[in-house]
C-alpha positions in Angstrom: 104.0 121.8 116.3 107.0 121.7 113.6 105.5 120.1 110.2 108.0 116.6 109.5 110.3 117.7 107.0 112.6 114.9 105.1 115.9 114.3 106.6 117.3 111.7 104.6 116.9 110.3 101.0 118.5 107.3 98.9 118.1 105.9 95.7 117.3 102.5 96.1 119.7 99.4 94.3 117.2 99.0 91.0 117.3 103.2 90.4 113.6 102.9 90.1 112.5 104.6 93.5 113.4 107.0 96.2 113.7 106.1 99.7 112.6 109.0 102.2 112.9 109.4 106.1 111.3 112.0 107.5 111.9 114.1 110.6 109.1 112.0 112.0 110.7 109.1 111.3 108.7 107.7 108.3 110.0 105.9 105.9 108.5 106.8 102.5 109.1 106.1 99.0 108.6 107.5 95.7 109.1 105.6 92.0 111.3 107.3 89.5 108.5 107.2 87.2 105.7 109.6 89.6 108.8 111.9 90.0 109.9 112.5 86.7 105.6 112.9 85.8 106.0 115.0 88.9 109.0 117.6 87.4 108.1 121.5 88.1 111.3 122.7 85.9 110.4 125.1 83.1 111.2 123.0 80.2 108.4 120.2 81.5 106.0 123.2 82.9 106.3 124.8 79.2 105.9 121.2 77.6 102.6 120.7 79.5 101.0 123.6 78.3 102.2 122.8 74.6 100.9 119.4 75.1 104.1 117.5 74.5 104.8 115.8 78.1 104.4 112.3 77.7 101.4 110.8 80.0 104.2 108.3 81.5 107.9 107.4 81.5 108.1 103.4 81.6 111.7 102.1 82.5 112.9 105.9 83.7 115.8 105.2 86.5 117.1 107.9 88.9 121.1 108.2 88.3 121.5 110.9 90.6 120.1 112.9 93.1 122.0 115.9 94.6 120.5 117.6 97.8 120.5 121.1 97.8 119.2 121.6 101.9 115.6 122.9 100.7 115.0 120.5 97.8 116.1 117.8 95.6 117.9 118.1 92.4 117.2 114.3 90.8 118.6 113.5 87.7 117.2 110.4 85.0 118.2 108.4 82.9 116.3 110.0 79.8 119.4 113.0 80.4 116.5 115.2 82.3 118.6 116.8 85.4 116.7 120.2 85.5 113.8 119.6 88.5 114.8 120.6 91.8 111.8 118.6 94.0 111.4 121.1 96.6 111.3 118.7 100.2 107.7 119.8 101.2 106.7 119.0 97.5 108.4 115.4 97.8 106.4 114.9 101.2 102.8 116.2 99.4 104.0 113.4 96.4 103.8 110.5 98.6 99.9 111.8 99.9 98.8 111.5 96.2 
């Protein structure tokens, strides 16, 4: 048995979520704000260990997302652009 993998993604018409379909034909979604708490980049990894990542991003729209085949590259309105959400990560966000 293949694990469901996502297939498709858009940013829905407010910028505050992410639509998903996976390969099992779920539709999922995630809200800008539990994906930019979410980032794995260095620059947030580093700021969580120095204790300056803020606890929540109220208001935070997604502007862009770019798919790179294996993973997400989504881009915010605070100017953050560095996370690349990996597709299996995406699918373990929505289990939270």
């Amino acid at each position: 048995m293949v694990a469901p993998t996502v297939v498709d993604c858009g940013v829905n018409s407010d910028l505050a979520s992410l639509s998903l379909t996976t390969s099992d034909g779920r539709q999922l979604a995630l809200t800008a704000e539990a994906l930019r708490a979410a980032c794995k980049c260095a620059h947030c990894t580093r700021a969580r260990f120095d204790g300056r990542f803020p606890q929540n991003f109220p208001g935070i729209a997604i502007v862009e997302v770019a798919d790179l085949g294996y993973g997400l590259n989504i881009s915010f309105s605070d100017g953050h652009n560095r996370g690349i959400y990996p597709k299996t990560y995406l699918l373990d966000l929505t289990t939270l």
